[in-house]
C-alpha positions as CSV (number, residue, x, y, z in Angstrom):
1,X,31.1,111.7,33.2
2,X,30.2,109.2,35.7
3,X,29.1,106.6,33.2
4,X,32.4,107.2,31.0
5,X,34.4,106.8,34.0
6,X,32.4,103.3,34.8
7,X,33.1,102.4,31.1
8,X,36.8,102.8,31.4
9,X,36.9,101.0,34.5
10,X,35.3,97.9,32.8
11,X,37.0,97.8,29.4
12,X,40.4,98.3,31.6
13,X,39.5,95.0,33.7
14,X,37.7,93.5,31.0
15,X,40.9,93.9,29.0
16,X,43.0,93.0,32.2
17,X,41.2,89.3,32.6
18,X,41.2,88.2,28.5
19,X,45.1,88.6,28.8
20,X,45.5,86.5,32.1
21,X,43.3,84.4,30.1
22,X,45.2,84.4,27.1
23,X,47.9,83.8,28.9
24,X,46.5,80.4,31.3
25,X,45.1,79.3,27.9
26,X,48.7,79.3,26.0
27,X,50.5,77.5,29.4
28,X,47.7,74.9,29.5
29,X,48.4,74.1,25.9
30,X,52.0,74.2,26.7
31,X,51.7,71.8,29.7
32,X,49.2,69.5,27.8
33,X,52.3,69.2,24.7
34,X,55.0,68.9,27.7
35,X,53.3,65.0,28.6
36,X,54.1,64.2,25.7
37,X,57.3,62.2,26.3
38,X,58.0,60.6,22.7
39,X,58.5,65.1,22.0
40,X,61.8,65.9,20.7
41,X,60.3,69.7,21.3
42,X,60.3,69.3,25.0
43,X,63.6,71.6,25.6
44,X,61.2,74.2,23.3
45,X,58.4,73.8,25.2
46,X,60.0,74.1,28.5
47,X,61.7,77.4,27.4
48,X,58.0,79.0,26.0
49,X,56.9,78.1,29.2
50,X,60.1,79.9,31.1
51,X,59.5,82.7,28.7
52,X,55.8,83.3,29.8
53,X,57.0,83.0,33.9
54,X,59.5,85.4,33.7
55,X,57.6,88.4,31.6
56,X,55.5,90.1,34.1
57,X,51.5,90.0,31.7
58,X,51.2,93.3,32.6
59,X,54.2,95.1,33.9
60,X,57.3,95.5,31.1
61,X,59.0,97.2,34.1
62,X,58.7,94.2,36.8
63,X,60.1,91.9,33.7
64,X,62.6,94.1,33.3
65,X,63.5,93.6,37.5
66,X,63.5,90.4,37.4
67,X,66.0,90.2,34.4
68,X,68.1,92.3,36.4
69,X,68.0,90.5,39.7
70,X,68.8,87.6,37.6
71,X,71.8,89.1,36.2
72,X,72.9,90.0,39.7
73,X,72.7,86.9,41.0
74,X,74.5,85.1,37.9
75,X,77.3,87.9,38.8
76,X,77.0,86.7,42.5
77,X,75.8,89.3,43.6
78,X,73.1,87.6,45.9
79,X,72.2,89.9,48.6
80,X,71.4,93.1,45.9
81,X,69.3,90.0,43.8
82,X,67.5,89.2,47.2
83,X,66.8,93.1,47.8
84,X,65.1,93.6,43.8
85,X,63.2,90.3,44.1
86,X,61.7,91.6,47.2
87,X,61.1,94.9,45.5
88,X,59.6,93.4,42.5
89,X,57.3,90.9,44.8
90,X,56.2,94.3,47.2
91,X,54.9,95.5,43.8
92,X,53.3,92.3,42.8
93,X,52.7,89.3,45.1
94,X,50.8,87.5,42.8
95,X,53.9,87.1,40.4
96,X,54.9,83.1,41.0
97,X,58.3,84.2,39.2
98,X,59.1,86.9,41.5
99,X,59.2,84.7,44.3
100,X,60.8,81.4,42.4
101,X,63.9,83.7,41.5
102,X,64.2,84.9,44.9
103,X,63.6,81.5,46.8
104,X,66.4,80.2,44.5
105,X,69.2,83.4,45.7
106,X,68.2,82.1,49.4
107,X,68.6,78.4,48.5
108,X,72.3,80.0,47.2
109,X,73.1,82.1,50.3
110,X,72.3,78.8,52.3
111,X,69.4,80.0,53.9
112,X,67.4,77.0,53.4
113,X,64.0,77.7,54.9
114,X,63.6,80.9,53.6
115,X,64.2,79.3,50.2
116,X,61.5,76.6,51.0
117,X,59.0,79.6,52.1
118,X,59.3,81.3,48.8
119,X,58.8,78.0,47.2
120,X,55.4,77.6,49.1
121,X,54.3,80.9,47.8
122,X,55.0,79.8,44.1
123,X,53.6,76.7,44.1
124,X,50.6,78.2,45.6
125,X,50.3,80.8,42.8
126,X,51.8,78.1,40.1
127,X,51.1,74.3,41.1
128,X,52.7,73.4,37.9
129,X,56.2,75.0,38.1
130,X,58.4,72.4,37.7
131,X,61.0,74.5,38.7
132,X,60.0,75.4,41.8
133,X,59.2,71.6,43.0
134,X,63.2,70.7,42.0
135,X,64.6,73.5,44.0
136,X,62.2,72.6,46.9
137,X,63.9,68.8,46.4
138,X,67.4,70.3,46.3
139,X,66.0,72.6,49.4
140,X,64.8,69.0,51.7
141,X,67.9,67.6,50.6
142,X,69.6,70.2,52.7
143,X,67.4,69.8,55.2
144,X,68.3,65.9,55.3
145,X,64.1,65.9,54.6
146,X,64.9,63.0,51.9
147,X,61.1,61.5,51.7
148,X,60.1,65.0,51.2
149,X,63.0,65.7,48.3
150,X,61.8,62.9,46.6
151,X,58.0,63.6,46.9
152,X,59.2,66.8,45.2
153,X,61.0,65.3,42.3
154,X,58.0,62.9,41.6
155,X,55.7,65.8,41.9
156,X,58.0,67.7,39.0
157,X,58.2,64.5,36.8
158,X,54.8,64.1,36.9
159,X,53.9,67.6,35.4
160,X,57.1,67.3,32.9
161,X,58.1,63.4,32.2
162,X,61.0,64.4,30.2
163,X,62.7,66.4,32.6
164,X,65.9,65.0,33.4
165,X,67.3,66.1,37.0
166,X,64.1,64.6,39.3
167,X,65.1,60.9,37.6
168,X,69.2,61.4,38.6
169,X,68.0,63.4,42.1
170,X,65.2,60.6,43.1
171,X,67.8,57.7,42.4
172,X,70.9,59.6,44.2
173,X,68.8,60.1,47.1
174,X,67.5,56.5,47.4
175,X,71.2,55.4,47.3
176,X,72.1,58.3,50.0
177,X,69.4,56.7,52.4
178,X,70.7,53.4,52.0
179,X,73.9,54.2,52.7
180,X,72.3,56.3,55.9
181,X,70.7,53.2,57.3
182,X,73.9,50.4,56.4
């Protein structure tokens, strides 16, 4: 009974690891395409990659959280979205999602460093989430932290070239600074 039980305990994380693998495998490729800048598949790409974020690889459940903080924060209902995020990331800190969709309902409510917290603890789980690094430029904007809001945006456009915001963002702060020292 032992040795069955020590079986089923393998197979399960055995199982558990070639899906996390399956899944890094399919975002690499994803990223890899995502340089290509000439791509007039990038809006596709970028939404197979938002689609693999936000579904929990093992939990239908969490998914299912996070689609419904995300509806309750679309319905501006920001402090209930802050409460289920929170839920959903007590059940799984590892999920870089979980914490993107909450540090953005902070950055909304105005409460800044929270926001840029949150955004630590993605981009420590997820170094590539583009996302993540231009909310943390809208986040240093904020907090007049305009180097650092660029650094961000250069950071993003680096991972995805095509993406259009951290080119507008990097020049409209550049002009805000001059403006700051005239």
């Amino acid at each position: 009974m032992k040795k069955l039980l020590y079986l089923f305990f393998f197979i399960f994380f055995l199982t558990d690891q070639l899906v996390a693998n399956e899944r890094e495998k399919e975002l690499n490729i994803l990223f890899d395409k995502l340089q290509d800048t000439n791509s007039k598949f990038t809006f596709e790409i970028e939404q197979k990659i938002w689609k693999i974020w936000s579904t929990h690889p093992k939990n239908n459940e969490l998914t299912l959280m996070l689609l419904k903080g995300s509806k309750l924060a679309d319905n501006q209902k920001l402090n209930e979205a802050v409460k289920l995020f929170s839920e959903v990331i007590e059940i799984d800190p590892y999920w870089a999602e979980a914490w993107n969709k909450r540090a953005t309902v902070f950055f909304l409510l105005g409460e800044f460093q929270k926001s840029q917290n949150d955004i630590d603890k993605v981009l420590k789980l997820e170094k590539r989430h583009f996302g993540a690094l231009a909310g943390q430029g809208l986040v240093n904007i904020h907090l007049k932290n305009y180097e650092k809001a660029i650094l961000s945006y250069k950071k993003a456009q680096k991972i995805y070239p095509a993406m259009k915001s951290p080119k507008i963002m990097i020049k409209e702060i550049e002009e805000l600074i001059k403006k700051q020292s005239i």
